[in-house]
N, C-alpha and C positions, 0 to 999 in steps of 0.2 A: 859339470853335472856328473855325478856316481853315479855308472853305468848299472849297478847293482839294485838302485831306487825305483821299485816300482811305482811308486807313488809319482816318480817325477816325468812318466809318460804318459801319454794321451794320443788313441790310434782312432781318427774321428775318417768317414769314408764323407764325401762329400755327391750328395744324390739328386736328381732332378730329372725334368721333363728337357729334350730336347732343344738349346738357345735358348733354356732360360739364364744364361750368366753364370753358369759352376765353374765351370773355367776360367772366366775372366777372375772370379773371383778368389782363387786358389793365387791368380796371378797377385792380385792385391796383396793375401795374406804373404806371399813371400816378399813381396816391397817391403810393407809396412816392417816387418821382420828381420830386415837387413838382410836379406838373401843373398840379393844385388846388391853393389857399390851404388851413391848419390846419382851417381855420371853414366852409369851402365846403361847402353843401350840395350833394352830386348825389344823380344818380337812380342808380338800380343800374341795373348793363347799358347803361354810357352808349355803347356802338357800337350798338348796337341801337337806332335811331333811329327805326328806322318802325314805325307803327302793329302791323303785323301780325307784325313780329316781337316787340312786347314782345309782344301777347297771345300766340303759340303758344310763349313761350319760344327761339326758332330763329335763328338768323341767315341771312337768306336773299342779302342785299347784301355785295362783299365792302368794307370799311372802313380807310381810312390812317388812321392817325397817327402821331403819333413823338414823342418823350424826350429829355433828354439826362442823360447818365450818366456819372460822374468825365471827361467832356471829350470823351463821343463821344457821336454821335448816332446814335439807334436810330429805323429806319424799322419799325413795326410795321403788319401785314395781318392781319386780323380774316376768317375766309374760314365760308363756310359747310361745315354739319358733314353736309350727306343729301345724298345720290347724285345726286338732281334737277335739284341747281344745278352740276352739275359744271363745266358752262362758267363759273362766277365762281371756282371750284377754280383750275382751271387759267390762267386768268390772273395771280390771285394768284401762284402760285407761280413764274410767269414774273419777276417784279419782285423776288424773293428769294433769299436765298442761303443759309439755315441754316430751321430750321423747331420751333416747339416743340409734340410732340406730345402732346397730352392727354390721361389717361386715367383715367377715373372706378377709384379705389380699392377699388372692391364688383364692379363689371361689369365691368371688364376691356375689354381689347380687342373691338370689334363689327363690325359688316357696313360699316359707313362708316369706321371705324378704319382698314379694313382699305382702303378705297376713296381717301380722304386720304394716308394713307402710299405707296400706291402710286406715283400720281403725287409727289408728294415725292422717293420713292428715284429716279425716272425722271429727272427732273431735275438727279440728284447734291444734294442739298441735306444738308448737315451737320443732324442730328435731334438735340433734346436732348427726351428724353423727362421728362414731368410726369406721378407718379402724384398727380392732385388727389382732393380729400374723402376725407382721411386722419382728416377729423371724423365718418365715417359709423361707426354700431356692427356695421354688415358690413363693414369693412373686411379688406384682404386683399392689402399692397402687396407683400410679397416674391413671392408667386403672378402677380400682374397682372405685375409686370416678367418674371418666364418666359414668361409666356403673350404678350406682346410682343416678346418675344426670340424664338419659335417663330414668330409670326406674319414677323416680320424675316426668318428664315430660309425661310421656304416664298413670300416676295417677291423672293426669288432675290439679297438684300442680300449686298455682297459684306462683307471683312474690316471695314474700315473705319469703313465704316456700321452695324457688327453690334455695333462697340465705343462707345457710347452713352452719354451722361451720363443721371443721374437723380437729378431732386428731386420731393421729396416734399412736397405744397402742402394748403393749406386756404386756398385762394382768397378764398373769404368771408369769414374772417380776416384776412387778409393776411400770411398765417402759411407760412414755408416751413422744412425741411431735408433736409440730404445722409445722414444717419442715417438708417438704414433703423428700427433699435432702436427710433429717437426715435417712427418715423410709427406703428409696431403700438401704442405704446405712446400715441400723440397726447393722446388723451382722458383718459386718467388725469396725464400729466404736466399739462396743460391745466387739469385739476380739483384738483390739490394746489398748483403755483406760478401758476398762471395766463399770460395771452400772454408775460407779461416774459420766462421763461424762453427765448423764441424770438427774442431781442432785436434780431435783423438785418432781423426782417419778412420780405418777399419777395424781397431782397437777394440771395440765394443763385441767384436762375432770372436778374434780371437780374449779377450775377457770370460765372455759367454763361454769355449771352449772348455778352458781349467776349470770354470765352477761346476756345469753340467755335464760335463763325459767323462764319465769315471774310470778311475786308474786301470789301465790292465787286470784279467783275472787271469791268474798264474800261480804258477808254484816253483819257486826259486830252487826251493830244495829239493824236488823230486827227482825222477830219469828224464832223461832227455825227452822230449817229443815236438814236433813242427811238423807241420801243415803243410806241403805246397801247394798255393793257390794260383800261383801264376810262372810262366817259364819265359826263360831270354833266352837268348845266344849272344856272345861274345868270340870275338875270329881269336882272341888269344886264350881264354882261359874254357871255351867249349858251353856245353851245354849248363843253363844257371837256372835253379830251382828259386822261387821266393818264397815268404811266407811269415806266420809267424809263429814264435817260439812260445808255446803253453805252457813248456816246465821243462828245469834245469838252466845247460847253458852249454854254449857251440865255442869250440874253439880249433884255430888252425891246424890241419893234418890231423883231426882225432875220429879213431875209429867210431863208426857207426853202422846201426842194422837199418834199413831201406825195407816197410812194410807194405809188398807191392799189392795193389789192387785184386789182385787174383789171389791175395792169402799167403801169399809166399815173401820168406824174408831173406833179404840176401847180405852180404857182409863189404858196406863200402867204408872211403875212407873221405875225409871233407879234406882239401884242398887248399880252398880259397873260401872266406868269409868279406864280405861287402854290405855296409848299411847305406841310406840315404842318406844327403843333407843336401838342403837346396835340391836341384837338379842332378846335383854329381851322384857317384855311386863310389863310396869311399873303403878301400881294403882295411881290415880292422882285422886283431889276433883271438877277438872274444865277443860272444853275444850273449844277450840274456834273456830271460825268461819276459815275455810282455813287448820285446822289440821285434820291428818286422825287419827279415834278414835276409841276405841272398848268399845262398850256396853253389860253390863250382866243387868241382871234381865226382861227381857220379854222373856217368855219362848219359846213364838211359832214363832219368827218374821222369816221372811223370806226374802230372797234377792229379788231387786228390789223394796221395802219398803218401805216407807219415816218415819223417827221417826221423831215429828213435833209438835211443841209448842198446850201447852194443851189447851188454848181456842182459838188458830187461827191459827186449822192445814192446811196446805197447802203442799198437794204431792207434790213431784217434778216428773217432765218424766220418767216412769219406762224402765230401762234398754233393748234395742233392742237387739236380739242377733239371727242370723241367727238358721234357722229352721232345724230341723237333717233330715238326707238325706240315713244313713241307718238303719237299722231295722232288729231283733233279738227276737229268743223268747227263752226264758230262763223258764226253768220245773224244779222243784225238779228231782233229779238223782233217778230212780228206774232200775237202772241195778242189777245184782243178785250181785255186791259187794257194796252195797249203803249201806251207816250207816260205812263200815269199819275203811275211815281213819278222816273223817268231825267230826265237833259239833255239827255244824247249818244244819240238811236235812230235815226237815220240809215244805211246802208252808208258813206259819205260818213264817220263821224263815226267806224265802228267800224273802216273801212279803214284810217285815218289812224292813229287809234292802234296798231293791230297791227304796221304795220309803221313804225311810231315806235320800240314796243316791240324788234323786230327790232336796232336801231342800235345800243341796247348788252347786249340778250343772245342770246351769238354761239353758245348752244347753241339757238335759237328759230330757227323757220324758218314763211314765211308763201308760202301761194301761192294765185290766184284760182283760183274756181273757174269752171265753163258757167255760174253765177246770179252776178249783182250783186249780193246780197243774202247772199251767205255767203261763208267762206273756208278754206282748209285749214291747220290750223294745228300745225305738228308739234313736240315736245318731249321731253325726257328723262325724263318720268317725269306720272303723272297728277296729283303733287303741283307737280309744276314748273308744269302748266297751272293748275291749280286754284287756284296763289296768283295767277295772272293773273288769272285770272277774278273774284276775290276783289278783289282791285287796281281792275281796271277797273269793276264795281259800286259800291264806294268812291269813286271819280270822279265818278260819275253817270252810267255806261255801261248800258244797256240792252241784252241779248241773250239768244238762248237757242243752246246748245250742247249736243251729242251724247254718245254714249259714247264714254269714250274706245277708241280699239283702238290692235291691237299694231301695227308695222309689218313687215313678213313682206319676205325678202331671196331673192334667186334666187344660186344657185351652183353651176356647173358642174350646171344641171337638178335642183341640191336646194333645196328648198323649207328654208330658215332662218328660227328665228324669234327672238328677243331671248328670255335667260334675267335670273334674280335668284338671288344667293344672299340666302338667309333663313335668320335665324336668330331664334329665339324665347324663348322665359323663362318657364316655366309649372310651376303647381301638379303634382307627382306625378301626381297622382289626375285631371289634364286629358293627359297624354300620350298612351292612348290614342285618346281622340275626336281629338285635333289629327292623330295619324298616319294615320287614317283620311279626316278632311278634305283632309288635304294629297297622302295617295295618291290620291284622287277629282281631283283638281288636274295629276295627274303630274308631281309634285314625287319627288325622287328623294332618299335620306336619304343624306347628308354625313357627319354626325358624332352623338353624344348623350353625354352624361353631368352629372353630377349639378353644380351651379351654385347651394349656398345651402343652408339650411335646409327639406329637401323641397320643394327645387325641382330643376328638367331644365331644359337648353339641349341645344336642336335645332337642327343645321342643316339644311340642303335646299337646294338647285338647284332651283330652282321656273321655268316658264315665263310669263313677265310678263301672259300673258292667264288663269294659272291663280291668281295674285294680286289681281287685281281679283274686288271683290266676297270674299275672302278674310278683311279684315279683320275685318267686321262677324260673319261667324262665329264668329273667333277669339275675340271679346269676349262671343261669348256662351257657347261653351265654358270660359272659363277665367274667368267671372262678373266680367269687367275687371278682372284679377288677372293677365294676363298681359303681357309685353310684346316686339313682334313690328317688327323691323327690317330691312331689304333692302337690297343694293346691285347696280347693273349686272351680271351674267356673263357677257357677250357672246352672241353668236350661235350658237346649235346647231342641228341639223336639226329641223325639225319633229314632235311630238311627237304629234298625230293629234288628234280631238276632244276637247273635255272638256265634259261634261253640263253643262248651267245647272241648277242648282236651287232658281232662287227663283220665288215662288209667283206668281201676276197679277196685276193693276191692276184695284182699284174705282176707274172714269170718272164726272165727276159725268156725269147726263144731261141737267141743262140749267141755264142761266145763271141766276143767284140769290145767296139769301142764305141757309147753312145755317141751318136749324132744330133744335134737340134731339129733336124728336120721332119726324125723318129720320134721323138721327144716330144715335137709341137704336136704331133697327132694321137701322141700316146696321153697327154694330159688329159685330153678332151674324155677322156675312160675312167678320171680319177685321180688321184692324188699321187704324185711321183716322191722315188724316194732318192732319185739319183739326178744330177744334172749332165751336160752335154761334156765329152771327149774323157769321159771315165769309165775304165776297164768294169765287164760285167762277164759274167759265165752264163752257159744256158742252165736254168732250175734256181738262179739265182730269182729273190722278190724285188721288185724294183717301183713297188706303189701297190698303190690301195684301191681296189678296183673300185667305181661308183656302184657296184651290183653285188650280191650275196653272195656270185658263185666266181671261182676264179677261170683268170683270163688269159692265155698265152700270148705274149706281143712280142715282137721286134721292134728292141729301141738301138738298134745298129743298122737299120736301113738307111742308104744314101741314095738322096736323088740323084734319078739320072741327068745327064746334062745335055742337052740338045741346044741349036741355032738359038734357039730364041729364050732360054734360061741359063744363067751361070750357078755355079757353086756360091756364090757371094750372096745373093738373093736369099740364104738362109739369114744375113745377117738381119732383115727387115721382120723378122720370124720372133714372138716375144715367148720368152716361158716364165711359167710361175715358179718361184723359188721353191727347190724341192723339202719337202720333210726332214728334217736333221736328228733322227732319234737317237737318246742317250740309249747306256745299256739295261737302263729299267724300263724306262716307254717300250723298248727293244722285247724285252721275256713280258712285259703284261700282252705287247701288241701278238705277238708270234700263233699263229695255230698248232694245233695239237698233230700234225703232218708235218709239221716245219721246225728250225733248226737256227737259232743264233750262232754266226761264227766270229768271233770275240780272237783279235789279233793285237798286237801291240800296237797298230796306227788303225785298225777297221773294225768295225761295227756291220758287219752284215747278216741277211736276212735269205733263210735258199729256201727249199723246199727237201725232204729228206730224201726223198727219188730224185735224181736232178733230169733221167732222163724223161722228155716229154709223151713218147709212145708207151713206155712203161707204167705214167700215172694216171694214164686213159684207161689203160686192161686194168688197172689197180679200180678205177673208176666205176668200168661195165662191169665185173666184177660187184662190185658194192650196191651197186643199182638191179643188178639182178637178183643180190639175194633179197634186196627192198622189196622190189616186183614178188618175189615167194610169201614175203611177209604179209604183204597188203595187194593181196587181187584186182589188179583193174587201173591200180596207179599206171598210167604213162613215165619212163624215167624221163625227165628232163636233158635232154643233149645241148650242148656247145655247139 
């Protein structure tokens, strides 16, 4: 292929709702495409390269690669499919020109469906839609493609865009067609001829590709100019800019001006030039105008950048990307077991990293705070933080961090505060408790109707602070039978209170090693979050108290031992399996006094005062100025 042809590229971003199959299916197209040898074992999900995305199933990074196909080459982005990451959204979709939307065959279009496509149509990007898992026995693709077609329509999609291709996949097969007939039909034809009868494979989406996503728009002849939309590290070649090339052409060691974010240009030189194919990241002496490329040798560059001809640099538009909505303070960990199991517990050590972190995601925002020892740390959603947090313990970061909150906006003297639309999946017979959870929430109803085999899909306009803490409800209304997704709704006026109703904190009351015998009498109070002969500190939370208000206990008492009892006697002594929370159950469950400390092996829960006399006066204190407020109240005592 002449590298020179821009005719003969195609930079398609690949978009969806969370597990509906974009992944897998990016896998197919590189099979089908000879990416692999015949005999090549991979792993399934091979964009999905990091740890944490194979475990939650998710794609949270967004991913190059690219193909080639009867003589052209296809630049494929791999993007994430939940609302959180939306800053690796939008970048993506900056470096692409067509887009293939994915859309699970049973579920239909969802809240991040709806969240991807948008940005998509913003952009003008040519969409070919994919209804995939045409292999499920809820399948339902004639339905999915109207209810996409409606969704197109109330995204304000003009003619164009409304007129749509659509193939019908089984991803995991590698099984595609343009037959609607064929996909209601998939599993029976499937089970009497088997795959052979589909004999093009996944042919048909790339087919679709060349004809609906059009060439690169660039200019061969002009100055230089690229975008960086995404950043690597490499331990030999340093920091690596990616992106794509709008006009001109890069080639090895040639001067360039770097037009930095703040207006200012400065004079580097390119290095190293690296394109995709396959998986690999191949060194190459020349790039061209329409291909996505990666750059070494400028140490500091930054996303949203423009790298741009040395005597006539010309920025391009720096990357828009919605502003984070909530907010986090993150401290070095000083609990009495800090330093134990970490590398990094320093401020020194957790500064560095945060705003490392900062460099390549441009929806993250870090700022100091009045302490050296903590920092304000804001983001698009509490799962956007919570993979960091996740991230960084993994490293061998040491810290503990707060609840998350919303970020609350002033306009024209009205109090704003960020919304979600939510939409959910649940049992009949769970509808009403949800409508009453989510009215307590002021969550406002959307839409309802029926979605399955005695099942209900509910939307809502929910307020992002009446969501946290939401889920853990949901799951227990709908017996983990339901299933509950959100994306952005922007900013609306503020909606007034909403009641907390979760119960207090059993504190342990002093530093030890649980016993069963502490344990057995501390259950009877509530829900434990610890079990027997594990190190705990005083101020540490160690369960859920049965009552509103929190409880001090000692779960390190040990029976005495007298004539007529042994120590053995504990063994007839039964407990209940204690609570095991992740680090998200972890920041929904947390109060607004209290402190997640996030280790490389723990998950724990303290109190931000650890000592017990000190959050008594903190207490009378608080109670007394209540007592000034409201005359005649009695405070309530422990």
């Amino acid at each position: 292929m002449n590298g020179h042809d821009i005719a003969n590229i195609r930079n398609a971003a690949i978009i969806a709702h969370v597990d509906h199959g974009k992944t897998t299916l990016v896998d197919a197209l590189l099979k089908q495409s000879g990416v692999f040898r015949a005999n090549q074992q991979v792993a399934e999900r091979v964009m999905d390269s990091n740890d944490l995305e194979r475990e939650r199933g998710i794609t949270i990074l967004a991913k190059n690669t690219s193909l080639h196909y009867n003589g052209v080459k296809i630049n494929i982005v791999d993007t994430p499919g939940h609302a959180d990451f939306g800053g690796e959204v939008e970048r993506t979709l900056s470096m692409a020109d067509g887009a293939l939307l994915v859309v699970d065959a049973a579920e239909g279009p969802m809240p991040q469906t709806r969240f991807v496509l948008s940005h998509a149509l913003e952009h003008g990007l040519k969409i070919i839609l994919v209804v995939n898992k045409i292999d499920r026995p809820d399948e339902r693709p004639a339905e999915v493609v109207d209810e996409v077609l409606d969704l197109f329509i109330s995204l304000g999609a003009n003619e164009e865009q409304i007129d749509f291709p659509v193939i019908y996949t089984d991803a995991r097969r590698g099984l595609a067609t343009r037959d609607i007939a064929e996909a209601e039909s998939f599993r029976a034809i499937l089970e009497k001829e088997g795959p052979g009868h589909f004999a093009e494979g996944i042919k048909p989406v790339l087919d679709e590709i060349l004809r609906s996503v059009p060439a690169p728009k660039a200019n061969p002849g002009g100055p230089l100019q690229m975008m960086v939309s995404t950043i690597a590290r490499d331990d030999y070649v340093g920091r690596i800019g990616i992106g794509r090339i709008m006009a001109g052409a890069l080639r090895r060691n040639q001067p360039v001006a770097l037009c930095r974010l703040d207006k200012t240009i400065t004079k580097e030189q390119v290095s190293t030039i690296f394109i995709y194919h396959g998986l690999k990241r191949i060194e190459i002496d020349e790039a061209f105008a329409g291909d996505i490329a990666a750059v070494a040798g400028i140490p500091d560059v930054s996303i949203g950048e423009t790298i741009a001809d040395a005597d006539n640099p010309q920025p391009l538009p720096p990357i828009k990307v919605e502003e984070p909505t909530v907010t986090m303070t993150f401290a070095v960990n000083d609990s009495p077991f800090s330093g134990r199991e970490g590398k990094f517990v320093t401020s020194r050590h957790l500064r560095d990293r945060l705003y490392r972190e900062c460099e390549k995601d441009v929806s993250l925002r870090v700022n100091d705070t009045g302490s050296p020892d903590s920092f304000l740390v804001n983001g698009r959603g509490p799962l956007h933080l919570s993979i960091l947090i996740e991230t960084m313990r993994r490293e061998g970061y040491e810290l503990a961090v707060t609840k998350p909150q919303v970020i609350f906006r002033k306009e024209g003297g009205e109090l704003l505060e960020p919304f979600e639309y939510l939409s959910v999946d649940v049992p009949e017979e769970s509808v009403g408790a949800i409508m009453e959870e989510a009215g307590a929430r002021r969550a406002e109803l959307r839409s309802m109707g029926a979605c399955g085999q005695r099942r209900v899909r509910i939307d809502f306009s929910i307020p992002t602070r009446g969501l946290m803490g939401f889920r853990s409800a949901f799951l227990t209304i709908t017996r983990g039978t339901g299933i509950m997704t959100y994306s952005f709704d922007g900013y609306r006026p503020h909606k007034g209170p909403i009641q907390a109703n979760r119960q207090g904190s059993m504190i342990a009351w002093e530093t030890g090693t649980t016993t069963t015998y502490a344990l057995h009498n501390a259950q009877e109070r509530g829900v434990l979050f610890v079990g027997p002969g594990q190190e705990v500190y005083a101020g540490q939370i160690v369960g859920e108290h049965c009552r509103a208000k929190d409880l001090d206990i000692n779960v390190c008492k040990k029976k005495h031992l007298t004539n007529m009892r042994s120590s053995t006697s504990d063994m007839t002594l039964h407990l209940t399996t204690p609570r095991r929370m992740s680090l998200e159950e972890a920041l929904e469950w947390v109060g607004e006094d209290e402190l997640v400390e996030a280790t490389p092996d723990s998950i724990r829960l303290r109190k931000m005062v650890l000592g017990r006399n000190e959050r008594y006066r903190n207490r009378v204190v608080q109670e007394a100025d209540q007592d000034d407020d409201t005359p005649g109240d009695e405070a309530e005592r422990e």
